[in-house]
Structure formats: C-alpha cells, structure tokens
N, C-alpha and C positions, 0 to 999 in steps of 0.2 A: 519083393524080390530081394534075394540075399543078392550080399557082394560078397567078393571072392578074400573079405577079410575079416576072420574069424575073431570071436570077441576074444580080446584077450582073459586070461583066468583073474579074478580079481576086480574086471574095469567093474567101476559100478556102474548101475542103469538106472537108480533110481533119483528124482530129483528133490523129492518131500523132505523137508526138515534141514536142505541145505542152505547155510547161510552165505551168504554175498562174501566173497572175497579178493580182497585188492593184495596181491602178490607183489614181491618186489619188481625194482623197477627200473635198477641199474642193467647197462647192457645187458650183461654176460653175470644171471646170478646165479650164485652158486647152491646145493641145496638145503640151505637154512627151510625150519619149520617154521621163523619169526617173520616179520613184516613190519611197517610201519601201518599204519592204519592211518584214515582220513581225519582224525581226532588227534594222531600225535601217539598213542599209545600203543604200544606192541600188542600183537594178537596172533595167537597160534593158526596157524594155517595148516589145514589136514593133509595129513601127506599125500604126495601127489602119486602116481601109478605109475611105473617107467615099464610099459611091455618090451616083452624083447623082439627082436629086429625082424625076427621070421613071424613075429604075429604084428607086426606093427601096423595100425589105423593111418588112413590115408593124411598125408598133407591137406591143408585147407588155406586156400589164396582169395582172398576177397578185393577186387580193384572197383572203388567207386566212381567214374568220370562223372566229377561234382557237375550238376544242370545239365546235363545230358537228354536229351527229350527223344521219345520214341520213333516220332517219324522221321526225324533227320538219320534214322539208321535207315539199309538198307533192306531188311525185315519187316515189313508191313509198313516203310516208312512212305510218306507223300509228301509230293512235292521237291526241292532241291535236296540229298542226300548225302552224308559225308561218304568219302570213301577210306572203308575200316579194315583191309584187308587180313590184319591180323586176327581181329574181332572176327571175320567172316571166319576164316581157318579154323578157330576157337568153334563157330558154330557147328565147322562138320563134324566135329569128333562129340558133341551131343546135343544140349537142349537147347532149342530158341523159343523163347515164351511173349508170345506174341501181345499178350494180356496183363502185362505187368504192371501194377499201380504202384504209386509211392504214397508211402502214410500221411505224409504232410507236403505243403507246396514249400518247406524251406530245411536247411542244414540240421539245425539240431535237432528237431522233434522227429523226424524222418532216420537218421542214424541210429537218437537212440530207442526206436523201432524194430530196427535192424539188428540192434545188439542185444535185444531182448523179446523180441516174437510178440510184444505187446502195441497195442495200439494207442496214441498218445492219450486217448481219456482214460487209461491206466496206467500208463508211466507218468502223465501229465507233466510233463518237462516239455514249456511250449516258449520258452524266454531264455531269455540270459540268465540262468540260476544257476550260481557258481554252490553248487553243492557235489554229495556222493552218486553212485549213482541209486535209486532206491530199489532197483531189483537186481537179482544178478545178471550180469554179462554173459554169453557165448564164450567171450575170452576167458573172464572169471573161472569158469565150466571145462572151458578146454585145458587152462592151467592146470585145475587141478586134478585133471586124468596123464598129467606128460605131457600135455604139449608144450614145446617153448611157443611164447605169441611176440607178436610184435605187429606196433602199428607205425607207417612211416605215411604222414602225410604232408600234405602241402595247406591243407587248409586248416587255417590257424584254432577253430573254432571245438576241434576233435582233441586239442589239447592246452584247452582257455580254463579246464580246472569243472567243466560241467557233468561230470560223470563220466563223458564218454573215455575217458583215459583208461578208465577201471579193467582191472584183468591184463594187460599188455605190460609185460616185463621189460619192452623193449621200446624206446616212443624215440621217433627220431621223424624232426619239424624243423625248418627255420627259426620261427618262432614260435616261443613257448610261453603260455600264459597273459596273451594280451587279447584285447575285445577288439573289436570293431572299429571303435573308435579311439582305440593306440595305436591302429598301422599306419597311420600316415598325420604328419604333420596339421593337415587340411582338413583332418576327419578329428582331431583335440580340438581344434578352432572352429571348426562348424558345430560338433556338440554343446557349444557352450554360446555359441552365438542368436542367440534366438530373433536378431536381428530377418537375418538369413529366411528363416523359414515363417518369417510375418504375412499378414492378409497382404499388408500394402507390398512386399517386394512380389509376391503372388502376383497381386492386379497390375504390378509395373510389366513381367514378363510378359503375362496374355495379352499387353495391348502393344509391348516393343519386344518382341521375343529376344531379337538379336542382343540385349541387355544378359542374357544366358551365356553369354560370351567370356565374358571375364570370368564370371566364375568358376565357369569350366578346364580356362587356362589354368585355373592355380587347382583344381581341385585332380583334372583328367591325366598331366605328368606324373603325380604322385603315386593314384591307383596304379597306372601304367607301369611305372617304377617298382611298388610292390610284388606287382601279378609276374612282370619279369625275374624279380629274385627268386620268388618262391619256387616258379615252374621249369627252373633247372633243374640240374640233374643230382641235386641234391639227396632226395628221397633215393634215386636209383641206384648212389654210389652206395649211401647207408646199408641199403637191401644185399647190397653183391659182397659188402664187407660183413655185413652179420653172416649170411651163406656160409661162407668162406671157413668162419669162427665157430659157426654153432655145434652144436652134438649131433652129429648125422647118426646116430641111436635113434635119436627121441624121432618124433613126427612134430611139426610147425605150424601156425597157423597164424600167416602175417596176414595184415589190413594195409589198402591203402586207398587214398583218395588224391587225386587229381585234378588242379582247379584248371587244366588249361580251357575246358569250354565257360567258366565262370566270365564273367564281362569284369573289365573290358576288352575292346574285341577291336583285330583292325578293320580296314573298311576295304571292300575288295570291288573294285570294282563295276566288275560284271559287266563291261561292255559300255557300260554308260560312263559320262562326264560327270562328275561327283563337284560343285562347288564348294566355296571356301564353308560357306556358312551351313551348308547342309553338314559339311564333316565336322562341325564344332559341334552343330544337334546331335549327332549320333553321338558324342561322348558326353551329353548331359544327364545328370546323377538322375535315379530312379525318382526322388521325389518330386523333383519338378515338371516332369515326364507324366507323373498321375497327378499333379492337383492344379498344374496350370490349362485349363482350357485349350485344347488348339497347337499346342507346343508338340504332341504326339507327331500332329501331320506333317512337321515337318522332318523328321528323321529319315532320313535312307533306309529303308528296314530290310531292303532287297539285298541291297550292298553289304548292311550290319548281318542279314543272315549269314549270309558268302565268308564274311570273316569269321561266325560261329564256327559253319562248317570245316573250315581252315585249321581253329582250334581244335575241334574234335578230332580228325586227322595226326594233328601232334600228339593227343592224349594216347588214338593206337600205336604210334611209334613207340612210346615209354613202356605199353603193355608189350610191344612185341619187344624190347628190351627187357621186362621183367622175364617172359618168356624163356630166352636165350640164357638169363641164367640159372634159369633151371634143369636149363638142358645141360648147361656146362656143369653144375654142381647133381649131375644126376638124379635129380628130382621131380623133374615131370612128368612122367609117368607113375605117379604117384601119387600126384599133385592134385586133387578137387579147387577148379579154377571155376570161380564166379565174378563174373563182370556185370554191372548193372550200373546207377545211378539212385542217386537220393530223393533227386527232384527233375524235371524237366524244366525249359525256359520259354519266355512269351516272346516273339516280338509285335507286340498289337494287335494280336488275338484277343477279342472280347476286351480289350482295353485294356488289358494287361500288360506291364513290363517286365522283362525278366523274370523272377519269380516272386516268392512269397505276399501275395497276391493274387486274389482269385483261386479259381479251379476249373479252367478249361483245359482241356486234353492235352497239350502243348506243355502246362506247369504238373498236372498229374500220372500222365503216363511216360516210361523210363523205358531203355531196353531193357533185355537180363540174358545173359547167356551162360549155361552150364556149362563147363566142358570135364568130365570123369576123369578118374584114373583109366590106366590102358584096362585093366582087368573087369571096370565095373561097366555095365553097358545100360543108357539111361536111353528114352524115347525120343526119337529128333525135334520132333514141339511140339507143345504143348499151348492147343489154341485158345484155352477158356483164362478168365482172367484169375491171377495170385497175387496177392497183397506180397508185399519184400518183408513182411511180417514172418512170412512163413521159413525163409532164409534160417533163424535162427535154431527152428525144428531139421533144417533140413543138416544144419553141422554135426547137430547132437548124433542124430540117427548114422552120420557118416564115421563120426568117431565113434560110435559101438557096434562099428561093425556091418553096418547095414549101406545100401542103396538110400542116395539122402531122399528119393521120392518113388512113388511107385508109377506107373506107367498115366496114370489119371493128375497124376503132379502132387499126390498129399504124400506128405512125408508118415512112411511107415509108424514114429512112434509119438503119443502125442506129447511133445517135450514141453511145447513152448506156451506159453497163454496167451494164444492167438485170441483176442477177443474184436468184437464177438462170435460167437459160433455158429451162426449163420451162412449161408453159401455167397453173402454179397459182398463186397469187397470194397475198402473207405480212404477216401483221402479228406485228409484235413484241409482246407484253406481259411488262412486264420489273413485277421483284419491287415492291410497293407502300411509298409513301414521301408526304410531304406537303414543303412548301418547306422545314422544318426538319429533320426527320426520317425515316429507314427507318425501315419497319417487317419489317426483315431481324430471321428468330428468334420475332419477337412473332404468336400465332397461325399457328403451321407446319402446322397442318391445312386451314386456308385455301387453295383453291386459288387466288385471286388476288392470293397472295402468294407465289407462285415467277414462277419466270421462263419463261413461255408463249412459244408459237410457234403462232398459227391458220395455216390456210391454206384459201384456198377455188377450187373449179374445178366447173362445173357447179354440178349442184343440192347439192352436197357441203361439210358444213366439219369440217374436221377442227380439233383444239386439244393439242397436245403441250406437256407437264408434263415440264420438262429439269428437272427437279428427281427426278421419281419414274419416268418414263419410261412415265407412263398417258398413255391416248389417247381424247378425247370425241368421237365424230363425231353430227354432224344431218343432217337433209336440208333443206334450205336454202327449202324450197318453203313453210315456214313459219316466224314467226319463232324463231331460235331462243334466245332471250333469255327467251322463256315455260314453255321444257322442259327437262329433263337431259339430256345427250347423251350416248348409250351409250358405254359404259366398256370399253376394252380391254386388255386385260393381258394380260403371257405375250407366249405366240407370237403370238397377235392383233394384239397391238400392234409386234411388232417390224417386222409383216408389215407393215402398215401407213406404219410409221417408214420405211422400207427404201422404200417406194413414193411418200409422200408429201413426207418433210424430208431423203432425204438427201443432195440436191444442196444443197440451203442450210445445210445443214451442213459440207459439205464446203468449202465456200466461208469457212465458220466460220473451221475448223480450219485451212487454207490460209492466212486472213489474220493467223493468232495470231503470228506470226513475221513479221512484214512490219514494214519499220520505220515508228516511229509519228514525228509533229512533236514535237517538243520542246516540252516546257510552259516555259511565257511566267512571267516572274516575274511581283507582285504591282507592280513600280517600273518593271519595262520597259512593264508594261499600261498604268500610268498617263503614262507617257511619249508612248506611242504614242497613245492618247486623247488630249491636248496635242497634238498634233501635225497630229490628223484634225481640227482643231479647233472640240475639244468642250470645254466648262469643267469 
C-alpha cells in the first residue's frame, strides 16, 4: 500500500555498495561533506538529499521504554497492568502488535538489532565492545537521504562508545561515555572487589540471608541516586530545544529511550504490611538474587511489581510530553511514532531476575505500537508475532515514500537483513551477569544461566539450551511463564533443532569468521568523546 508521500526525485532506493557512515555529531551541523570518522581520519560523506517541503518523507520518532514487558501493558497484557493512557491513544490512531519479541533479553544486543534489522548472530555485538558499529545504522541511512537524527537518551549504554551512537548528529545523555561500572561509586568497588562475589560470602548469605543487609545499604542509595538524575527531564528539555532550532525543511528522525521502568524500583504496597527486611530484599543486586539459594523467596515481588508498574506509568507521562511537543512545533501529523521496548523484565518467573537472564515471556516479549502520519492509514493489529528486527525495514520503506508495512505486518521493501528468513522469530538469552559481574560456572544447573535461543511461530515456543542441546517447547495459547515446557532430548530434540534453529545457526557459524572492527582504545575513546563535543 502506498502512502500518500511521494518518492522524492533523486532519494535513492538502493542499499548495495553503501558504506557505513558516521555523520557529524555536533548539535546543530552544518552542511559539510567531511566528518570525523571512528579512526580519527576524515572521510567524505555522500551528499545527503534535502527534498523539498511539498514532497517531504514523514518524520520518524522512535521511544524505547528500556524493560518494558508485554503483559504489564494493557494489550494482551495479564495480570497486574500499567495504566498508559497516552500509549493507549497512540494505539487508536494505528498498529498494536500483539506478538512482538525482542532480539535479545538485554540493552545492547537488542538495540543494536534495532538499528540494523540484523539479528545478533550477524551483528554479533553481544558485550561491552567498545568499538564502531560494523553495519550500517537506520540513522546512518536516514542521515544520508535528509534527515536530521538525533538520539536523546537516558540510558547511558546507547552512548558508552559501542556503535550504537553511529548515524545520530544529535546525542544528548546525562552521561556520556561510561560503563556500568563507572556510575556509581559502589559499582568501581564492587568491580574490583572479588571479595564480594566469593563461594564463602555466597554460603554466608544462604544460611543468614539478613547479612545482604549492609550491602545493599551502601550499594541500593547509589543506584537510586543515579536512576533519579538520569530520569528527569533531562532528555525532554534537550528534545523541545533541538525542535525549536532544527530546519523544519528537512524531516527528523529522533531516538529515545527511557530507563524509568529499569530497576530499581520503589515498593508499593499494595495493601499489605511490607517489613523492614523484606524491603532491604527487594533492593538486593541482581547477582545475589541468582546464585544465592533461597534469597529469591524472600522479596516482595507483589509489591516490587506495583512499583514496576508505577515506573511504567511515568515513562507514558514523558511520551505524552514528547507528544505535546510535537503538536506545539507542528509536527505530529507527520510524525511515524514507534513506541516499544528493547527487553522485557522478570520478577521470578522461571527464576529469573529482571533481565538479561533467561528467556521466558516476561524478559522476551515487549509492547510495540505504531502510530502513522494523519495521511498514512496502517491495520489496527497485527496478531502474529515480528521480531523489532523488522523496525529497521519498516523506517527505510517510510522514508521512500511507502507505508512502513503492509496489511500482513512485512514491510513492503526488503531493506533490512532480517536474518534468518524463515517465518520464526528469535530471541537471544545469553548466559546471566549483573553490571559487575558473570555468573558464568556459578549455579550450572540453572537453566537461565546458559546461553538460550527461544523462537516462536504460530501458537508454538520453542527454547534451545546451546549449552546442553535440550529443548522446551509450549504452546503459546497460554502463558507460558506459568508451566514447564516439555523437555526434549535425544532424537527429539535434534529433530526439532534441525526444523526450528538451524538456519540461525548457520548464520552463526558463517559470521564467526567475518572480520570484526577493531576495538577502539580507552585514549582514542576519550578523544573522540572530545571531539563529539561532550565534557
């Protein structure tokens, strides 16, 4: 189905032979054909396309609400439900996709998914690898047809130097350029303290849990402290002053992400008496949570979801603020607004914490809601399940002029290398870790401590154990996050393997041998941060 916005004369359509390009990066740039490149070196950049105003391609708004999980919406969600009313709003005017997975169960490999229609055994960027990005970006893409782009986020991780910056003219973060274990005082000290994450401080917990006490005092003001700076209003005032500034010629194509449903979380709750020591549990760090025995049962998780749901809530306030100023800078109706998630979160589901962790429903299924330009008219939902893979075909096809999907959900043109090309659809869960810490070796009985591969097609999910080569299948028509999923082994499961992963495998194995970028030193990173100018 066309959209009612004609290809401009000139945009190109093709993507063969284009190379990756990282545009400048200062606010407001002007239009130089030079750049700084990831190396230091100047590199021409092909001119960009400036159509004019009566053929102009739609805006493009991307809002990630970082661990967002599907059922806590009100969209096919079960059980306790945020209330999103802006989000809802957003749904009537087009798509709710009731089926939407996320590439991987954590931040980075899941994003840059997102920014490149690849699925992480071809981008394979599954760590902290502070390099370029190795394919191109949607932003990359959009830059160089006109669009201005800009990424304003709150989660530090989209602008720690890992590719995902790439293509964004515009990046505006509290902080820029630090890991995990630079935001807070207690996360330098725990990183290095391997005191901390010993057998013996392990077996001291499971037999006096309350000993989880102290540590949490010094460890849970900190985080709290952090997740408070960032999730002001920071990123919003950014958005309403670049608005304000930009070329309202060109068309836009800002990112953002939003950590307020990220943990930690307050405790709400819910009717019931909450004691001292249950609310100390609810703020203990993800790792001790998975490898201490017994410590899980004791968390408020009733409570901790209520506070979830609380965060989630504030996330639609900031969306229906980003909203409002689009309406004030005339741009919404024009605007291709996409809201989803990266990842979902656990609270004790299958033994899971929060995320990156496992692969049950709760850490791999996300909302996602379309909402069109006034002119373009898209299917109210779409019930069968799409990878957020598909996200980055559906920008391309919008910036040349097209409806980003057609009535079945595939995007009209095939842009992106969605692999594999099968109708199943994959989320990664890779081995369990906390911002400091793997817990590689710690609890190897654990199944959400190897490194998973779900997939789901139909009323079907399957979950492949690349560690032991077992295989759990459900049927999908119920949650499956409440039952055990039949266990295959042997032949069963080869059968299985052989029908269901081994094109994404083979895609694997094909890219192990592909040359990777070059990791960036620790003085060339800080150079290049200088440069993009950030303090």
């Amino acid at each position: 189905m066309d959209s009612a916005y004609p290809l401009p004369h000139g945009f190109p359509t093709a993507l063969k032979g284009v190379a990756p390009v990282n545009p400048p990066v200062d606010a407001f740039s002007d239009d130089s054909d030079v750049t700084q490149a990831s190396d230091g070196h100047a590199t021409v950049v092909p001119a960009v396309v400036r159509p004019h105003a009566n053929t102009r391609p739609p805006n493009i708004l991307i809002l990630v609400m970082d661990c967002a999980r599907a059922k806590s919406f009100g969209a096919g969600g079960e059980g306790p439900t945020a209330r999103t009313p802006v989000l809802d709003g957003l749904a009537r005017t087009g798509t709710t996709w009731t089926g939407a997975v996320a590439p991987s169960n954590w931040t980075i490999p899941s994003h840059m998914s997102i920014f490149t229609g690849a699925y992480p055994n071809a981008h394979r960027l599954r760590t902290f690898r502070r390099a370029g990005a190795a394919q191109e970006t949607s932003a990359s893409w959009l830059a160089r047809r006109g669009y201005e782009t800009a990424l304003f986020t709150e989660m530090v991780h989209l602008v720690g130097g890992y590719g995902l910056e790439a293509g964004f003219e515009r990046r505006s973060a509290r902080h820029i350029g630090i890991s995990d274990e630079e935001r807070t005082t207690s996360n330098r000290i725990a990183a290095h303290a391997d005191a901390l994450y010993s057998p013996w401080v392990r077996s001291l917990l499971e037999r006096l849990p309350p000993f989880v006490v102290p540590l949490n005092m010094v460890n849970h003001p900190q985080e709290q402290a952090f997740k408070d700076q960032v999730c002001g209003s920071y990123v919003l005032d950014a958005f309403d002053r670049w608005m304000e500034r930009r070329d309202a010629d060109r068309p836009f194509h800002a990112f953002f992400n939003l950590v307020d449903a990220h943990e930690p979380y307050p405790i709400v709750p819910n009717g019931h008496r909450i004691g001292p020591l249950a609310r100390w549990y609810s703020r203990t760090p993800r790792y001790y949570l998975l490898s201490v025995p017994g410590l899980q049962e004791l968390v408020p998780w009733d409570e901790l979801l209520a506070g979830y749901l609380w965060s989630i809530e504030q996330a639609d306030r900031k969306l229906g603020r980003i909203l409002e100023t689009l309406e004030r800078t005339r741009e919404r109706e024009r605007t291709l607004v996409i809201v989803t998630s990266d990842h979902g979160q656990s609270f004790g589901e299958g033994g899971n914490v929060f995320h990156g962790c496992g692969a049950t429903d709760s850490i791999t299924r996300v909302p996602l809601v379309v909402s069109p330009p006034t002119e373009i008219s898209l299917p109210s939902e779409v019930p069968g399940w799409v990878s957020l893979t598909s996200i980055d075909s559906w920008l391309r096809a919008a910036a040349s002029g097209r409806a980003p999907y057609e009535e079945d959900g595939r995007a009209p043109l095939p842009f992106s290398m969605v692999v594999p090309s099968s109708d199943w659809v994959y989320c990664e869960g890779a081995p369990a870790s906390d911002p400091n810490r793997s817990l590689r070796g710690i609890r190897p009985d654990a199944s959400w401590n190897h490194r998973l591969l779900a997939a789901y097609r139909g009323s079907e999910k399957y979950v492949l154990d690349l560690e032991t080569g077992a295989i759990a299948h459900w049927a999908t028509t119920s949650d499956p996050d409440r039952r055990e999923g039949a266990l295959f082994t042997g032949r069963e499961a080869a059968l299985a393997r052989s029908e269901v992963f081994l094109e994404y495998e083979a895609v694997e194995r094909g890219s192990e041998g592909a040359a990777t970028t070059a990791p960036v030193s620790e003085t060339d990173l800080d150079r290049r941060l200088r440069s993009w100018g950030y303090d």
